[in-house]
N, C-alpha and C positions, 0 to 999 in steps of 0.2 A: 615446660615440657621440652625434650630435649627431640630435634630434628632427628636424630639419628633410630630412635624409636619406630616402629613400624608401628603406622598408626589404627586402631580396631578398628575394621568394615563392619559398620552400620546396614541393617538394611535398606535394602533400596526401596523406594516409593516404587508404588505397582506400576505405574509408566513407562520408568527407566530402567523396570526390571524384565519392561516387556522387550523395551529396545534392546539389551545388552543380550537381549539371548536372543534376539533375530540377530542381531549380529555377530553372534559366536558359530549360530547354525550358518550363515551365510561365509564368515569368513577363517571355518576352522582350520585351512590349510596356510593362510597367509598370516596367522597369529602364531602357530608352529614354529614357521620361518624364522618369526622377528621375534619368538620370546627368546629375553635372553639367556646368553651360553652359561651359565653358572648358577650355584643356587643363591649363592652371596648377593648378586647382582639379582635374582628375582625376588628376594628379599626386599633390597633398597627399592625395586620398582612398587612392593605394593601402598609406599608411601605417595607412591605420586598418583595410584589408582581409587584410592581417597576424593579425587574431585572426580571420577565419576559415578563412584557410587554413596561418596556420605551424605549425611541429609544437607538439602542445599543452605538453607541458611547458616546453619553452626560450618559448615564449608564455608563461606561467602564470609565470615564472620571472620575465621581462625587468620584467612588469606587477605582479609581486611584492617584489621585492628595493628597487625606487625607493621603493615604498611603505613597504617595511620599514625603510628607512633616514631616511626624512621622520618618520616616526612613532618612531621610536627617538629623535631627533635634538630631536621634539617634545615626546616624556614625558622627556628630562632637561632641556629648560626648564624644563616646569613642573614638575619635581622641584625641580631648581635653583633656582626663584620660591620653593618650600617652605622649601629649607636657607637658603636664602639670609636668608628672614623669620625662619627658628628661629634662627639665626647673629649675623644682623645688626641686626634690627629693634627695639633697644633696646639698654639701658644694663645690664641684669643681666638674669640665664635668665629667673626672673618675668614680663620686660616682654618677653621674646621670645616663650617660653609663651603669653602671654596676644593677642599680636601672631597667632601663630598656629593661638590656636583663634578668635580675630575671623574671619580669611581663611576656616576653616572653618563659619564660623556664616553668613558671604556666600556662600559656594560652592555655594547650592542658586539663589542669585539669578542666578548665572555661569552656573550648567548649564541651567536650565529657559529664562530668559528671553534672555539671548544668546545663547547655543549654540541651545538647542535648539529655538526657533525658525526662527532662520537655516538647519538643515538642511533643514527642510521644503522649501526652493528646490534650496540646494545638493544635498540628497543629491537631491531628483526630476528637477532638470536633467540631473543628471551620465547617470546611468541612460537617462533618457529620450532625453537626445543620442543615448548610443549605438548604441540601439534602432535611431533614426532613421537614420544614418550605413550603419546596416546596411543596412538597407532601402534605400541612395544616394538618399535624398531630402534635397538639398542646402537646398531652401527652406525644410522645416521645422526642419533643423539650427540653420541659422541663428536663427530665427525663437525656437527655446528658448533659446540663450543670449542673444539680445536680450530677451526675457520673461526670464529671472533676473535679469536684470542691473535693471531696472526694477524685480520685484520687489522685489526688495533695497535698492534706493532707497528706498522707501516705505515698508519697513519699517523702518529705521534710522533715518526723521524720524520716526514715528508711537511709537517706543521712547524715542530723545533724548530725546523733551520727556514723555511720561509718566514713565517709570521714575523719574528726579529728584525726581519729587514727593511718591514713596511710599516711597520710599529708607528713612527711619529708622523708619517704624511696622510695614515689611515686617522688619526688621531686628530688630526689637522682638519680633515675633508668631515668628519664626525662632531666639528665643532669646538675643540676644545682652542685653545688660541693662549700665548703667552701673555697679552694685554688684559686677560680675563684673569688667568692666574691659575686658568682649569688643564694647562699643558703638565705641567711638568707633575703633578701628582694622578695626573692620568698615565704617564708613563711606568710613577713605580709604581703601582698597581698592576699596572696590564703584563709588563713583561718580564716578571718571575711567572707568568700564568703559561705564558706563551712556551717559555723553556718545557714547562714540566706537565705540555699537554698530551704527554700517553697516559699520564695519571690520572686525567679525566675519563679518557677510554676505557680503559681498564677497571676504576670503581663503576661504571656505568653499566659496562659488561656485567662484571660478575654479579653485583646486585639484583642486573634483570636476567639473566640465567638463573640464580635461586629462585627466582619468583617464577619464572618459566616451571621448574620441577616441583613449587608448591611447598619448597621449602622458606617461606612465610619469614619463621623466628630469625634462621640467619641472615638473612637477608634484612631485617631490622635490627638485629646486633651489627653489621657492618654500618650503619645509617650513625648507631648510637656512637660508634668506638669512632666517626668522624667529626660528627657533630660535640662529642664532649673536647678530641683532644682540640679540634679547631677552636672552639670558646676555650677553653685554657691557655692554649697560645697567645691567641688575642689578648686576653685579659693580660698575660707575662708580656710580651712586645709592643704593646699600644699602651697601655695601663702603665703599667711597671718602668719599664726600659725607657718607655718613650720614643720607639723604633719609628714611629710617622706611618703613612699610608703606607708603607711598601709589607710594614709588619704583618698587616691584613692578607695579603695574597702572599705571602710566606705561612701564614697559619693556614691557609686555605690547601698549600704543597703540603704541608706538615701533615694536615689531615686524611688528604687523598692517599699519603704513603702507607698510612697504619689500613687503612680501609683497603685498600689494593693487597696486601699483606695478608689481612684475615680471609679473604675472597679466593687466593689464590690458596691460603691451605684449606678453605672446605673443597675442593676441586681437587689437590694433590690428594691429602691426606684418604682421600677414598670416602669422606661423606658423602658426598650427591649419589643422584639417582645412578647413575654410569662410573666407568673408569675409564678417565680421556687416556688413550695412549700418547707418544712423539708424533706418531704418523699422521695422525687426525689435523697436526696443525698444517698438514700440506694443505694449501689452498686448493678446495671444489669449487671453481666458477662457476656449477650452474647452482651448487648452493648459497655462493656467496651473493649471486645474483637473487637469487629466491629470498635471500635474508635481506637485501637493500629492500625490495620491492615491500615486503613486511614492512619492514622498518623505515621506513619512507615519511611515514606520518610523524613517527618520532624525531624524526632530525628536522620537517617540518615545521614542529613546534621550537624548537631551538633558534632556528631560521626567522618564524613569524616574529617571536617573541624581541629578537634581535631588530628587525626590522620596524618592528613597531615603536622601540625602543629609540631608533635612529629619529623616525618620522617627528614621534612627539617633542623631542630634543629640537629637532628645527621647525616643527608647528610653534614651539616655546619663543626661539630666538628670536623667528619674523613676523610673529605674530607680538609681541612684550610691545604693550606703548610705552614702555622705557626705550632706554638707547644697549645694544646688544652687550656690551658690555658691563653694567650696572649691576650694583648687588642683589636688585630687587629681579632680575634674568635669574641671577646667578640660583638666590633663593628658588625661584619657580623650577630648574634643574635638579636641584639639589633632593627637591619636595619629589617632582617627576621619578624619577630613580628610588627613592626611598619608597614612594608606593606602589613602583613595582616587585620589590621584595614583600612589601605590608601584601599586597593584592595577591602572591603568590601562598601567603600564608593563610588568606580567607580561605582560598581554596583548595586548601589540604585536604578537608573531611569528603568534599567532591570525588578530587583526585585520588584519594585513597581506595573509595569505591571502586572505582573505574578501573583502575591499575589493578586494585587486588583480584576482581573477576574478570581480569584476563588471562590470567592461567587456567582458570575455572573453565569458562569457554571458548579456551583453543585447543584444551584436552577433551571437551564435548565435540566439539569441532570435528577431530581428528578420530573419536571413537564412536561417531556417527547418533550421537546423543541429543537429537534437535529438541526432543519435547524440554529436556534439559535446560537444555541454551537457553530457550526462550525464558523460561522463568526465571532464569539468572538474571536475565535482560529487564525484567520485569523490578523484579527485589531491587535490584541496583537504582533504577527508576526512584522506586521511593523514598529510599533510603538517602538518597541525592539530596531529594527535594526538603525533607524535614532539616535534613542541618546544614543545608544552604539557606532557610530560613535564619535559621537559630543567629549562625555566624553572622550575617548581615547585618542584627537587627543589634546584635553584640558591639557592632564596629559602628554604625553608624551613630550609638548613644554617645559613645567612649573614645570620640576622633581625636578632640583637642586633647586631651590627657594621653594619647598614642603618638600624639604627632610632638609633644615634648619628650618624650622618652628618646627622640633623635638628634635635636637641636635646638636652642633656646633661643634663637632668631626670630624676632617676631612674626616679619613677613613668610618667613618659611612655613612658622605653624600656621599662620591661616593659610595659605595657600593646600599645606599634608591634608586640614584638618574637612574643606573643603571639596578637596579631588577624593577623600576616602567614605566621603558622605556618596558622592556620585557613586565609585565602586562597592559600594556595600548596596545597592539599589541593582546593579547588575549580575552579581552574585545570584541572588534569587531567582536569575532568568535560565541559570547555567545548567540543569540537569538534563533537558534534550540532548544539546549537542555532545554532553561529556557522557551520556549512558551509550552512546551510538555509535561512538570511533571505535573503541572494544571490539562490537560485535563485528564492524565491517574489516578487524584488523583480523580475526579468527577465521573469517571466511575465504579470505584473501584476496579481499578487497583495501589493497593499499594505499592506491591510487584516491579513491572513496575516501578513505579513510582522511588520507591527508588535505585532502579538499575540506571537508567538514573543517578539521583544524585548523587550516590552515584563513578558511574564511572567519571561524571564528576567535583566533588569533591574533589575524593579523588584514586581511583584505577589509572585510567591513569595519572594524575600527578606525584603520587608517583613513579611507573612504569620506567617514561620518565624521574623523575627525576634521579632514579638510571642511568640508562643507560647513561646518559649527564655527570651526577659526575665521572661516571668509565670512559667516554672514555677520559673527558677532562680531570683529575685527582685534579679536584678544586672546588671549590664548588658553583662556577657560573651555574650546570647546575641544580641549584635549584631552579634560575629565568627563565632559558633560556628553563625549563618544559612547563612554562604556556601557553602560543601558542599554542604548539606542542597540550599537552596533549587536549588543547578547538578545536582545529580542529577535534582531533579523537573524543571529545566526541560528535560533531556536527554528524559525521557518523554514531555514536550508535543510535543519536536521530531521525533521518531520517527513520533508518531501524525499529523502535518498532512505529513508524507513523504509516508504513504503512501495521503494523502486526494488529496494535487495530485500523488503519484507518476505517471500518465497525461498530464495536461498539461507534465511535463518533461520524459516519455520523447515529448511529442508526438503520442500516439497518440489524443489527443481535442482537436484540432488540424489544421485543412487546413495544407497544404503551402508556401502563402503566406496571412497575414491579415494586411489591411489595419490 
């Protein structure tokens, strides 16, 4: 089905048809104001007016499944970047091993400072679009994705020219070490990344701005037209050529360019729900600030993910009853780093959920649709839980025949085959915390939001993992955290429920807020 289609209005269930029309009698002068000035452009809006009135599940579904599939299509990339370096990136296993625990000793430089930065725009535009959209206030529509897109600018020259210059002492302080042999292929890796981090921003952007406006499909054609040319390159410069690690983070720029590319002409060319003008890109502080605050939780996750990634890495080193330098380190790095890619891929059908009903309900949000909300909150809920099952019970039969798919080292595979039995037991604890950020991110509870994530990220993992490495005295209690740590974060997630439980059911809330 093609985005550009105006999609048929369903009726609405008797609830939300009670709501929309308390809220048309309440706010018929200030809907006036904000529909917009064209019929071209009311046209394009009644695709986005599809999340609040089509039926909720084939809603939840449509904005679900693009995402499932961009994201499936994006963790066997970067699985694929993995095998591809355990595979290719050398002359004998040794030099591939050590090729990729370098990747992994770089990979907190990847999460924290490219990624997880870049969210902070991307994930608070996207949300905050849609808010807006809701509200049919077309000037501020615009006016945020002209503000991301500048953002983003300015952050990717301000990163280009620092990050390069701290490239090998960050690299050094994160463990990688000449004596090990993980320095120099952590370099070319990491700084082709560093050059060409507005490309991070930029695909991050536009991706979560279509999903903001509920344009679903594009939004997962951009995912695919990355994920396919990055695995082609791969396969031509590791495979083929024999380019070494650096060929991987050259497919990785290769990728982001075509994907940034497609993003930027649904935006130009006049698909989306708006027409950004020049002016829109003039920076609004107090929206750019209202977008960080959004988007908080998302650069969060970038952050934790980074960090936790740093921790495990040195729970690894000084916890090894080997000597820190040994191949049998080197392996337990190598395994660490690969299953945070594997771990990233359990939890696509999760994430897919959660991600896709958040355009759902920040456009509920925003058009004062609570009875709504909540049953989105709900679906999402279970939906979670059945294939957070499924995944788990997939990964944990099928570890050791997963964990050769990356590297034919012994030690490596039992250590992947080991840590991915632990995380496939944690998976299954995941649907509290990950149904709940959504909703406290549509309320505008950012702050909330990020805490949830960030505790379940990143604070109690790290935490549990300490505790497990000290009592055990090895560094198995790096794997043997994740459980632990998603149980407690399910407790955090329960109790800030049923703090902002009122603000979701709406009841501590007028009927329209500006």
């Amino acid at each position: 089905m093609d985005d550009t289609k105006v999609i048929p209005q369903a009726d609405p269930e008797p609830s939300v048809a009670v709501e929309m029309q308390q809220q048309q009698d309440n706010t018929a002068d200030e809907t006036k104001k904000d529909t917009p000035s064209s019929p071209k452009s009311a046209e394009r809006m009644k695709r986005a007016e599809f999340l609040g009135n089509g039926p909720l599940v084939k809603t939840i579904w449509s904005l679900t499944y693009p995402d499932f599939i961009a994201k499936l299509v994006g963790a066997l990339y970067n699985l694929v970047d993995s095998m591809f370096i355990g595979q290719y990136a050398g002359s004998t296993v040794e030099e591939k091993k050590l090729s990729l625990a370098g990747v992994s000793l770089a990979a907190p430089v990847e999460q924290c400072l490219l990624v997880g930065l870049s969210l902070i725009f991307a994930q608070g535009g996207g949300p905050l679009y849609g808010r807006y959209l809701g509200k049919h206030d077309e000037k501020t529509s615009r006016r945020i994705i002209g503000n991301t897109f500048a953002m983003d600018v300015l952050l990717g020259i301000v990163m280009a020219v620092v990050l390069p210059l701290i490239c090998e002492p960050l690299l050094i302080l994160l463990g990688a070490s000449d004596a090990a042999g993980t320095l120099s292929p952590a370099k070319k890796y990491i700084l082709p990344l560093m050059y060409g981090d507005i490309l991070y921003n930029f695909c991050y952007a536009t991706n979560n701005l279509m999903r903001g406006e509920g344009a679903a499909l594009f939004s997962c054609t951009l995912m695919i037209i990355s994920a396919v040319t990055n695995i082609t390159v791969d396969f031509i410069l590791l495979k083929l050529l024999g380019v070494g690690v650096s060929g991987a983070a050259y497919a990785t720029l290769i990728a982001y360019t075509c994907a940034v590319s497609f993003g930027l002409w649904f935006f130009i060319s006049k698909r989306s729900a708006v027409s950004v003008k020049c002016s829109d890109l003039v920076p609004d502080w107090k929206l750019v600030c209202e977008m960080m605050n959004v988007g908080l939780s998302g650069m969060v996750i970038g952050l934790a993910n980074g960090v936790l990634a740093i921790a495990s890495n040195q729970y690894i080193i000084h916890f090894t009853p080997y000597p820190r330098d040994s191949a049998e380190t080197t392996a337990a790095i190598a395994a660490s780093g690969s299953l945070v890619r594997m771990q990233f891929f359990m939890f696509i059908p999760v994430n897919s959920i959660a991600h896709g009903v958040v355009a759902l309900i920040a456009y509920c949000r925003g058009a004062a649709l609570y009875k709504r909300f909540m049953k989105a909150l709900k679906v999402c809920f279970i939906g979670q839980f059945v294939v957070s099952l499924v995944v788990g019970i997939l990964c944990f039969i099928f570890a050791e025949q997963l964990a050769r798919l990356f590297n034919s080292d012994p030690d490596f595979i039992a250590i992947f085959a080991k840590g991915l039995r632990y995380m496939s037991v944690a998976v299954w604890l995941c649907p509290c915390s990950c149904t709940l950020f959504p909703g406290l991110q549509a309320i505008g509870q950012g702050v909330a939001s990020a805490f949830v994530l960030m505790n379940r990220s990143c604070l109690s993992i790290i935490l549990v993992q300490f505790v497990m490495c000290t009592v055990r005295k090895d560094f198995w209690g790096v794997f043997m955290a994740y459980p632990i740590a998603e149980a407690l974060s399910a407790v955090v997630a329960i109790i800030f429920f049923f703090i902002w439980k009122k603000d979701m059911e709406g009841t501590n809330l007028p009927v329209v807020k500006d």
